[in-house]
Every structure is written in C-alpha cells, then in structure tokens.
C-alpha positions as CSV (number, residue, x, y, z in Angstrom):
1,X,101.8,104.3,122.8
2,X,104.8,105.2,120.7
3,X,104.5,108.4,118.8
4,X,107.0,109.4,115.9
5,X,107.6,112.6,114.1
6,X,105.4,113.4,110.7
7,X,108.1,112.5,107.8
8,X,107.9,113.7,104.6
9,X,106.7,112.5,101.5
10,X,109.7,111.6,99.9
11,X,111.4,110.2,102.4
12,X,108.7,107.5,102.6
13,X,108.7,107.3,98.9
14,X,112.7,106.2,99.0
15,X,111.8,103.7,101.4
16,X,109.2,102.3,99.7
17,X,111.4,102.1,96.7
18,X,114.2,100.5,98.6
19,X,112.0,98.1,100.4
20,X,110.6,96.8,96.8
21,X,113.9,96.6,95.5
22,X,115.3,94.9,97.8
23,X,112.1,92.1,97.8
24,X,112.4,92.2,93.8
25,X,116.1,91.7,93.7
26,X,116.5,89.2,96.7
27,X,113.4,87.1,95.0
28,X,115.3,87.0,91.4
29,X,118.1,86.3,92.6
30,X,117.4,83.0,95.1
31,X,114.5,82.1,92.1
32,X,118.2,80.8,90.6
33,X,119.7,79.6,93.6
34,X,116.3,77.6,95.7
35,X,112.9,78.6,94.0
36,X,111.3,76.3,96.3
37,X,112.3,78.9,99.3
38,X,113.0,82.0,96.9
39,X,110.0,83.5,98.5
40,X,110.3,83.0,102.2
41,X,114.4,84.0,101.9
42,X,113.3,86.9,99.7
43,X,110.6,88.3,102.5
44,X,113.6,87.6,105.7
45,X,115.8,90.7,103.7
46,X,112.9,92.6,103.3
47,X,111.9,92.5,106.6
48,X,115.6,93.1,107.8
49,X,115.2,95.9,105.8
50,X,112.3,97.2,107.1
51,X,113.5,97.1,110.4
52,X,116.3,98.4,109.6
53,X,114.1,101.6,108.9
54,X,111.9,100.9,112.0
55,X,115.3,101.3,114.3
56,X,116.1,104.4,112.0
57,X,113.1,106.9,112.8
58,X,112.6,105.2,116.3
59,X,108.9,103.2,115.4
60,X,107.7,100.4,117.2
61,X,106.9,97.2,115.6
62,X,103.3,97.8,117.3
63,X,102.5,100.8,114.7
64,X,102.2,98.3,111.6
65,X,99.8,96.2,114.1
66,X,102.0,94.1,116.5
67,X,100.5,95.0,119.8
68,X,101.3,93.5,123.4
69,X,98.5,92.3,124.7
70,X,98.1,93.7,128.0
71,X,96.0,91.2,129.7
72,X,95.2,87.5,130.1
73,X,91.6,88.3,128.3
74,X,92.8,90.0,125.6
75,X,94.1,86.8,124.1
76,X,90.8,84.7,124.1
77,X,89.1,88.0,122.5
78,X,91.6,87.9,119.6
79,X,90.1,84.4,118.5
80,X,86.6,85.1,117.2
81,X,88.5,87.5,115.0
82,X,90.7,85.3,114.1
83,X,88.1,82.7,112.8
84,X,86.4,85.2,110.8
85,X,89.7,85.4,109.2
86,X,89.7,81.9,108.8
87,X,86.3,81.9,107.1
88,X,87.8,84.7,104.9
89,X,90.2,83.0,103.5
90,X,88.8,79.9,102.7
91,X,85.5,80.9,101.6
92,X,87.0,83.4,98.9
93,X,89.6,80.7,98.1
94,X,86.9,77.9,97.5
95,X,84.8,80.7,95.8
96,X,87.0,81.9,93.6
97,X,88.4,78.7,92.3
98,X,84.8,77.4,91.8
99,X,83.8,80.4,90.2
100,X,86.7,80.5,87.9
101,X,86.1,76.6,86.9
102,X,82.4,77.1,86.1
103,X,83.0,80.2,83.7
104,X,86.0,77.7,82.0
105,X,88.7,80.0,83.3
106,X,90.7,77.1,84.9
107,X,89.9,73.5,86.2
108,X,89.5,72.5,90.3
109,X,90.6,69.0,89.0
110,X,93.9,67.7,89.9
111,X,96.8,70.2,91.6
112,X,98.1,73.0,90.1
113,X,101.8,72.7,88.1
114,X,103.4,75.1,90.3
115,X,101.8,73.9,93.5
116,X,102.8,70.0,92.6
117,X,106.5,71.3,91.8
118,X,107.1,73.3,95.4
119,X,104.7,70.6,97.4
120,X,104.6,67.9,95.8
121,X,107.4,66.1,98.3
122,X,105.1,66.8,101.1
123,X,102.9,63.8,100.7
124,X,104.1,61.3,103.8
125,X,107.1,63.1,103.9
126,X,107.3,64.0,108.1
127,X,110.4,66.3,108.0
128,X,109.6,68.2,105.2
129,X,106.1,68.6,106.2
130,X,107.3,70.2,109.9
131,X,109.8,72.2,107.5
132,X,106.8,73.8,105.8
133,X,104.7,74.0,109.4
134,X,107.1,76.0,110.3
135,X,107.9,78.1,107.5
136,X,103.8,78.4,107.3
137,X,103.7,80.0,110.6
138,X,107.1,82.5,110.7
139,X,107.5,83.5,107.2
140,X,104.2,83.1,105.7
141,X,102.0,83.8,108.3
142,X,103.7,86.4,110.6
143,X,106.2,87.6,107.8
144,X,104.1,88.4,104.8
145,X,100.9,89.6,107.5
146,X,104.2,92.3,108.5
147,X,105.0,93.1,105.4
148,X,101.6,92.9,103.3
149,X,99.2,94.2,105.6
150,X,100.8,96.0,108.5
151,X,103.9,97.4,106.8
152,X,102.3,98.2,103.0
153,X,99.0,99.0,104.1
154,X,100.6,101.7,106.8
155,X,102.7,103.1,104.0
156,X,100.9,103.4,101.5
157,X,97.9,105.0,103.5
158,X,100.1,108.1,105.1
159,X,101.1,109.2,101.4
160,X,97.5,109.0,99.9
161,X,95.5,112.4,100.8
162,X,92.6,112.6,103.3
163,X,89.8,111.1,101.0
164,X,87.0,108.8,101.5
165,X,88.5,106.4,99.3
166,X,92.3,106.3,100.3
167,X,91.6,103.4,102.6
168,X,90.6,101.3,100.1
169,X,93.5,101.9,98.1
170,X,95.7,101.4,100.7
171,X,94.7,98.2,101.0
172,X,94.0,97.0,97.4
173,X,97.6,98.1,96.1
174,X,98.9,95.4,99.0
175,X,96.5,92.6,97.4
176,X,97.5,93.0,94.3
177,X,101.2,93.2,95.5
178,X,100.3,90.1,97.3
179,X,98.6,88.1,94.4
180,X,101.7,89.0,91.9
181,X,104.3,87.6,95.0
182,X,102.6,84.5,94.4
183,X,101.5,84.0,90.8
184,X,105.1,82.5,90.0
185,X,104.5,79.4,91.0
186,X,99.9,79.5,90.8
187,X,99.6,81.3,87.9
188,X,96.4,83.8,87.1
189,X,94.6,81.6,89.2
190,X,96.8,82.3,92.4
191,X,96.7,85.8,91.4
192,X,94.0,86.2,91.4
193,X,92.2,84.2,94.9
194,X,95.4,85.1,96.5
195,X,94.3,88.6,95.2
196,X,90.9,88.6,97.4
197,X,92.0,87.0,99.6
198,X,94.6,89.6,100.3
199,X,91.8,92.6,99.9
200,X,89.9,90.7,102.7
201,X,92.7,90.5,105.0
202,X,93.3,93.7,104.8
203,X,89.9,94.9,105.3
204,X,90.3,92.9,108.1
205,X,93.4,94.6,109.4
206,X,91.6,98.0,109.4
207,X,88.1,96.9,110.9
208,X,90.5,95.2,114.0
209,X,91.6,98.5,114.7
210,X,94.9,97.9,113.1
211,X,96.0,94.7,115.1
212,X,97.6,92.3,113.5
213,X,97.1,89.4,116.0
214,X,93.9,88.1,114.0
215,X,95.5,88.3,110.8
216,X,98.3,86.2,111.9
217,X,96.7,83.6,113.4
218,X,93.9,82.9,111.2
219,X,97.0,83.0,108.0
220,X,98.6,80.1,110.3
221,X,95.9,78.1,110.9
222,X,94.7,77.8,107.2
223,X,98.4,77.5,106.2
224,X,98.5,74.0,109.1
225,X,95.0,72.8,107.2
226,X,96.7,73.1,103.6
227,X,100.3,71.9,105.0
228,X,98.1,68.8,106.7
229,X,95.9,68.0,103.7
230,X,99.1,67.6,101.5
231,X,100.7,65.7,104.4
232,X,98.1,63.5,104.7
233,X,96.7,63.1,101.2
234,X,93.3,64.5,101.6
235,X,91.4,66.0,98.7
236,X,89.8,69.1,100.5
C-alpha cells in the first residue's frame, strides 16, 4: 500500500478550494456553451485537476478507493456489494419521489422539465442512446463515484477532528454537494433523492472498507436501466 506524508491543514484547504473552483467555473461556463454535457465536461477538468494534485504529493488513485484487485475471486465478491448498491439507489429514488408526491411536494406523473430537455432525444434514438451508455459508465459512474465519494469524502474526513460524528459529515457534505450538481436541470426534487441517494453511497463507500469497485458498478448499472427505459420507452 502507498503511504504519503501527513499535510497540513491549509494545504488541503487550498486544494479543496481550487478543486471547487475549478468544477464551479468549468460548469458556468460550458452551461453557455453545451448544457446538455456542461456536467460531464465540467467533472473531466476537475478530475484533471485532481490528478494533477495526486501526481503532486505522490498518492495513488487507490487511496480515494480505486483498488487492484489482486485475484480472480475478488471480482465475483465485489458484486453482492454492488447489488446492495443497486437496491440503494433505486429504493431511495422510488421512495423519495413517492414520498414527495403523496405529501403534494411534486407529481410522479409525466417526466420532469429538465430531464425531458437533456433526454428527451433518447427515445429510439440508437447513437445517442450508446452516447449516453457511455457517458453513463465513464463520467457518471466512475467520474462523479472519484470525485463525490472517494475524492470529497477522503478530503473532507482528514480535516474534520477525531470525533464520533466526523464520518458522518464527511459524507453528508458530499451528498449535498452531489444533490446541488444536479438540481440544475431536476430541480428540488433531484436535490433532494439525488441527495440520499448520495448519503447512501457514501455510507456505502465506508462500510466496503473504502473500495470504490461497488460504488461504481452498481452507479453504472442503474445509469444502463434509466439510459434503456428512455431508449426504449418504458414507464418504470
């Protein structure tokens, strides 16, 4: 395992600061050039960034959580927790939004404004839906489980103090950061499932031991059902 000196609070601090500029400033500015890929173009800097940082004070991409798998087995051991990450996700997304309808906060019926006007070509649409497949699976689903969970979470942890609660804040400061990066285009309602669903996969991130592996994959595959469903016209 790599090991890297202690750094010092302020150091960390500035990079933070750099990092969330750099995702603030990148996102305003493509939001006038391709909103539809704002996002995804916004989170390729600020991972360049970040690595940028990584190659700086000699880390390894395996301390925010991407680990080699040493052997053959470790792979197929990777999948339960995947699925529960899978169930995650869609259970709190299905939750929330029903919860939210019933108590007249929004309506299930029909696609939301924002979704219809980033997705709404998807429908039948082969090479745009492949486009999306695969922006599902390297920006959203490896990219923001970097950035969001293995990146912000590791941050944010080493300059909280030695408390019973600074795990939970490291990882509820990342969901909410997670539910704003995608309330442009959903709204409250995004914010706020997106939200959850952010705390759970970060919970996640923490009771795998810090491995990233589950996050990713289960982000992917529930990406592919929603990419699919559009695709394909199905009203799941």
């Amino acid at each position: 395992m790599t090991t890297t000196p202690p750094r010092g609070t302020t150091s960390l601090i500035i990079e933070l600061a750099i990092v969330m500029a750099v995702l603030i400033g990148t996102k305003l500015i493509f939001d006038q050039i391709a909103w539809r890929f704002a996002g995804p173009i916004s989170l390729a800097f600020t991972l360049v960034t970040i690595a940028g940082f990584t190659i700086r004070h000699k880390e390894s991409w395996a301390s925010f959580g991407l680990r080699r798998l040493k052997r053959w087995w470790s792979v197929p051991l990777v999948l339960p927790q995947a699925l529960l990450g899978v169930v995650a996700i869609l259970g709190i997304g299905a939750g929330t939004a029903l919860a939210g309808d019933a108590l007249g906060f929004w309506s299930t019926e029909g696609t939301q404004e924002g979704v219809e006007a980033r997705w709404g070509n998807i429908e039948g649409n082969l090479p745009v839906y492949l486009m999306w497949m695969a922006i599902g699976w390297t920006s959203a689903a490896f990219g923001e489980e970097i950035f969001f969970r293995g990146y912000l979470i590791n941050r944010i942890g080493k300059l909280l103090p030695d408390a019973r609660w600074a795990s939970f804040v490291a990882i509820l400061i990342p969901a909410l950061i997670f539910g704003i990066a995608h309330a442009y285009y959903q709204g409250i309602r995004g914010l706020i499932v997106t939200g959850l669903i952010g705390l759970a996969l970060g919970t996640l991130y923490l009771v795998n031991k810090r491995n990233l592996w589950p996050n990713i994959i289960a982000h992917g595959a529930v990406d592919s059902l929603a990419f699919t469903a559009m695709y394909l016209n199905l009203d799941i």
